[in-house]
MARFI-960357 format. One record per residue (C-alpha): residue number from 1; x, y, z. Coordinates in steps of 0.2 Angstrom, whole numbers, plus 5000, padded with zeros to 4 digits. Each point is the difference from the previous one (the first is absolute). Layout:
ATOM   num     c1     c2     c3
ATOM   NUM      X      Y      Z
...
END
This chain:
ATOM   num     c1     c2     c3
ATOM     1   4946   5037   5075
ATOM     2   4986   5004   4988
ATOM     3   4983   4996   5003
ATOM     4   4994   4987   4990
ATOM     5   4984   5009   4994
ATOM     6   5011   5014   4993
ATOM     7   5012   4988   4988
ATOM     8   4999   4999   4982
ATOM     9   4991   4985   4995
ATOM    10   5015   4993   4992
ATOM    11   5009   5001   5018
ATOM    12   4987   4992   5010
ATOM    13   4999   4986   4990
ATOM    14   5020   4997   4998
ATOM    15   4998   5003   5019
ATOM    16   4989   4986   5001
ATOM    17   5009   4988   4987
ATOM    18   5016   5002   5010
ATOM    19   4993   4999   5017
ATOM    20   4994   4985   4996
ATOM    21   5014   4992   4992
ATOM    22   5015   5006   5010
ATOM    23   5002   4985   5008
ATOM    24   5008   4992   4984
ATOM    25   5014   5014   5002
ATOM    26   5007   4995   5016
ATOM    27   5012   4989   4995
ATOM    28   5004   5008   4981
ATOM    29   5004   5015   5012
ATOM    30   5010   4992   5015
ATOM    31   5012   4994   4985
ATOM    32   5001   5017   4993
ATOM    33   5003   5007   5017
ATOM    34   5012   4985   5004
ATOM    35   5010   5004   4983
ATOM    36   5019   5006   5000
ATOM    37   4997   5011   4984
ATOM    38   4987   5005   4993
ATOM    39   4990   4992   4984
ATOM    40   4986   5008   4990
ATOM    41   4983   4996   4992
ATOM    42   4992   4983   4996
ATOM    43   5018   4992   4993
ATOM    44   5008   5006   5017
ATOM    45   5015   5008   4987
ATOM    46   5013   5008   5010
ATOM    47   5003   5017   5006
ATOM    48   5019   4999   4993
ATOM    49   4991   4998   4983
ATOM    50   4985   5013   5000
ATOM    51   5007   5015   5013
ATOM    52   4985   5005   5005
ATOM    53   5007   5005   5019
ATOM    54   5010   5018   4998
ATOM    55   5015   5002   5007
ATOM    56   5004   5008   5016
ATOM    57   4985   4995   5006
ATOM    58   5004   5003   5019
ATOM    59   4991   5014   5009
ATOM    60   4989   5002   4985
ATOM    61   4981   5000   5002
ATOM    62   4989   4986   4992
ATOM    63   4984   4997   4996
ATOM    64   4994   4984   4996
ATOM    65   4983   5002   4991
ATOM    66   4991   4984   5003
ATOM    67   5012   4992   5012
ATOM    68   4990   4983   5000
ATOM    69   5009   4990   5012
ATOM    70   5015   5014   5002
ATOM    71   5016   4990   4991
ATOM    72   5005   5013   4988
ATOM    73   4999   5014   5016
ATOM    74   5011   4987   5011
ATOM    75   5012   4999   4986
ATOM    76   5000   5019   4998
ATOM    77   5002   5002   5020
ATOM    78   5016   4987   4999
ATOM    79   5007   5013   4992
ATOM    80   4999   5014   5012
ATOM    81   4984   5007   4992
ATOM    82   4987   5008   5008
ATOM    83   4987   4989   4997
ATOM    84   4980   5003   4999
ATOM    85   4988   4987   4991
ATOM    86   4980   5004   4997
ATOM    87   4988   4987   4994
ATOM    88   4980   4995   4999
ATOM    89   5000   4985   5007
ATOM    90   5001   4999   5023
ATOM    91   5003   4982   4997
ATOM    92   5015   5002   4989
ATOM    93   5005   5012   5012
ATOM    94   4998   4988   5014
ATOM    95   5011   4988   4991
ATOM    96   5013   5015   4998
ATOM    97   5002   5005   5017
ATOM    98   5001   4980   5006
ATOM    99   5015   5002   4988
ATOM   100   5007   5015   5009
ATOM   101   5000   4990   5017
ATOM   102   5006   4984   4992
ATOM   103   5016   5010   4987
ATOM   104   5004   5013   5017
ATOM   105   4995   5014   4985
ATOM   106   4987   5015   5006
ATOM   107   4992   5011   4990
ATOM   108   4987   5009   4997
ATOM   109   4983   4993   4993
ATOM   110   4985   5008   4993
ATOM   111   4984   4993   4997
ATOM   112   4991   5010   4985
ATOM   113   5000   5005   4982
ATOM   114   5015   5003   4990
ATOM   115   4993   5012   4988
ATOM   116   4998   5012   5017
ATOM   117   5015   4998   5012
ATOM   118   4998   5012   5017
ATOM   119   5019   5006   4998
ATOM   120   5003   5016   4996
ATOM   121   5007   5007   4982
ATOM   122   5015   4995   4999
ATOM   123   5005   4989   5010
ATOM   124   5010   4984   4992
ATOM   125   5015   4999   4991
ATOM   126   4993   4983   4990
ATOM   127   4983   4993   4998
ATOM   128   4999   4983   4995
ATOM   129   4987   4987   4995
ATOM   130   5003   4982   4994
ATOM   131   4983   4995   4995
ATOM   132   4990   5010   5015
ATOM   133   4995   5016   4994
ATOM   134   5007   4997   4982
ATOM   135   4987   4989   4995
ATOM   136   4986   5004   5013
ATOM   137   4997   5016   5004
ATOM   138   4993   5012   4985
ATOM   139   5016   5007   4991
ATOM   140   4990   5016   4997
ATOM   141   5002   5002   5020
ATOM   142   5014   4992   5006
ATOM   143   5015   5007   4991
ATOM   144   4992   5017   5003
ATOM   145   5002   4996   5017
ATOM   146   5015   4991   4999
ATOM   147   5007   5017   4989
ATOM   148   4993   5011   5018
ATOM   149   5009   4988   5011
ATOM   150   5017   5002   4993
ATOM   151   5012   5014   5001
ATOM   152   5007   5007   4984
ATOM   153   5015   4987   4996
ATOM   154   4990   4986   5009
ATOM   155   4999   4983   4990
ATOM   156   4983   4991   4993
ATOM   157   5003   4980   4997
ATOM   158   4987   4987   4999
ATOM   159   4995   4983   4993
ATOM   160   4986   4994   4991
ATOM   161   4991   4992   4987
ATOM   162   5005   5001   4984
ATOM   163   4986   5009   4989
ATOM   164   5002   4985   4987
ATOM   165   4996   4988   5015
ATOM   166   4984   5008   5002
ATOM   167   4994   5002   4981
ATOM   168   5003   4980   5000
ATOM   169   4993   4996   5017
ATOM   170   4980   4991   5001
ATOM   171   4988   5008   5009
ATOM   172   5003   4983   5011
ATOM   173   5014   4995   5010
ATOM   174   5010   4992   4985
ATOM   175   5017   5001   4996
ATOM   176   5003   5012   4983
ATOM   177   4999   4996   4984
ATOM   178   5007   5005   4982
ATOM   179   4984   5010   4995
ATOM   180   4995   5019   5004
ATOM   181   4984   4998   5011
ATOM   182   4997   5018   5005
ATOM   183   5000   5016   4990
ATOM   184   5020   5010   5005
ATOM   185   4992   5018   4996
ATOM   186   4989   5005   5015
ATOM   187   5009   4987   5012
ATOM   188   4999   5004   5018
ATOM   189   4989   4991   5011
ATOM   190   4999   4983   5001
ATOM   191   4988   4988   5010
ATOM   192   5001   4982   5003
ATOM   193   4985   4993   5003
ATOM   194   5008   4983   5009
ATOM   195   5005   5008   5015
ATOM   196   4991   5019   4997
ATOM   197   5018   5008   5002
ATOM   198   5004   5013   4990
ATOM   199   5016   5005   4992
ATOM   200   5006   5015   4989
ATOM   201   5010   5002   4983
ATOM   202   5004   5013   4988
ATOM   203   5007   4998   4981
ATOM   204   5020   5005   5000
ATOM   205   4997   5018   4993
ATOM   206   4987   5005   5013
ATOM   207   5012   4995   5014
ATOM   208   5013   5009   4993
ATOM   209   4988   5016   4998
ATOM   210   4994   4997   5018
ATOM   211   5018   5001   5009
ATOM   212   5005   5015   4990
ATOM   213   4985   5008   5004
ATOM   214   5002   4996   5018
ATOM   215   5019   5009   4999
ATOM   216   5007   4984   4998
ATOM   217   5016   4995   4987
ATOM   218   5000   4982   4996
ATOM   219   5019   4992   5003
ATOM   220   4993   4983   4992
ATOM   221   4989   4988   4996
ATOM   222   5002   4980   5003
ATOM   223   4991   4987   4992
ATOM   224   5002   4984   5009
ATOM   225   5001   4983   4994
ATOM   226   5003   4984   5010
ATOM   227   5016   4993   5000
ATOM   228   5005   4984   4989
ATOM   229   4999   4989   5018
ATOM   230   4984   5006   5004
ATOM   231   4989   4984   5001
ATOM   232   4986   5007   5012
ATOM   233   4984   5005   4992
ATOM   234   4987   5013   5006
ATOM   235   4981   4999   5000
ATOM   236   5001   5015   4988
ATOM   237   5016   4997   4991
ATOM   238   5013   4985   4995
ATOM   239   5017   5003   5000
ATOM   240   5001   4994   4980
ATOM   241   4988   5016   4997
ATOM   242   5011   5010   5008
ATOM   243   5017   4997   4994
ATOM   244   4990   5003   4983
ATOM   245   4993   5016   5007
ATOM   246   5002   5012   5012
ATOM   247   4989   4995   5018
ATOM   248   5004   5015   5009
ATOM   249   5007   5019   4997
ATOM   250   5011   5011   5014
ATOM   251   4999   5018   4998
ATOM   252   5015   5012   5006
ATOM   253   4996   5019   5000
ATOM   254   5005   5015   5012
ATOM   255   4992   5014   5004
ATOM   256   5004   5015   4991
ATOM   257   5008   5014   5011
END
């Protein structure tokens, strides 16, 4: 665990946001761990649909990068993978290891920073972040370190934001809206006053640049709409701005041999 003193600014303060709020995750994550399949971002869409998991996962080794509550990393170890989940937040972690107790499904836990994981090079076959990392940890750090973790072949999957979400989101807690707000050349760091967290985005060519750079070939790219029966909104979005447009992206690269 790293010292608090020694964390970026943006990591103490989404370690703070989520310290405080993590008991609104219990029971969002108790159903995810409770799930026979699993379902994937804000709309729930299902894995049969997105194939985010590889195949063949048993006996690989996973990372989860941001593990929150730990679902996707219980989902991974159902199916023989050697699981591992880091995040920033001891009281998301608490909740996680309840989970472990509760589900009968152990495995590994570490409190600290995704964009600095104390694993070895090389050692996963798959990193993996829905929301997590992808959106709060600085991508100009963490798929470096995401790149260092994996063995040549080894797969990079996560779930975020999409960057049109964010150039349309209000400095306050607001669902989106059909105007550009923020500027998309020079996008990265993003602070929202209402809570002090702090999340991260890039514009579509950047993130592509990044994961080559990093030795990475992009597979795909998602954009993510909510589904015609989708009647729950979101404090940040409604589900008629996103079947209009795309809420949240997945990217699918591996890394280069």
């Amino acid at each position: 665990m790293t010292e608090s003193a020694e964390l970026p600014d943006h990591v103490q303060r989404n370690r703070e946001h989520w310290d405080d709020t993590a008991s609104a995750w219990v029971e969002p994550g108790r159903r995810s761990w409770a799930a026979p399949e699993p379902s994937w971002g804000i709309w729930s869409l299902p894995e049969t649909d997105l194939h985010l998991l590889p195949d063949g996962l048993a006996g690989m080794d996973t990372i989860e990068l941001g593990c929150g509550t730990g679902y996707v990393s219980a989902w991974l170890a159902r199916r023989g993978a050697k699981a591992v989940g880091i995040d920033n937040s001891a009281a998301q972690l608490a909740t996680a290891r309840g989970f472990q107790q509760e589900f009968d499904i152990e495995f590994p836990l570490i409190h600290g920073n995704a964009e600095h994981v104390p694993y070895p090079d090389g050692s996963f076959d798959l990193a993996i972040s829905e929301y997590g990392a992808a959106i709060w940890c600085d991508p100009y750090a963490w798929i470096p370190e995401a790149a260092r973790l994996l063995r040549p072949g080894g797969r990079l999957v996560f779930l975020g934001n999409h960057t049109l979400l964010q150039l349309c989101a209000p400095d306050e807690l607001a669902p989106a809206g059909d105007r550009l707000l923020r500027d998309y050349f020079g996008l990265h760091r993003l602070h929202w006053p209402d809570d002090d967290s702090v999340e991260f985005a890039l514009p579509y060519g950047e993130w592509f640049r990044l994961l080559r750079a990093n030795g990475f070939d992009i597979e795909d790219l998602l954009e993510l709409q909510a589904p015609a029966d989708a009647s729950r909104d979101f404090s940040f979005v409604t589900a008629a701005w996103s079947r209009r447009w795309p809420s949240e992206h997945v990217f699918k690269a591996v890394k280069r041999a």
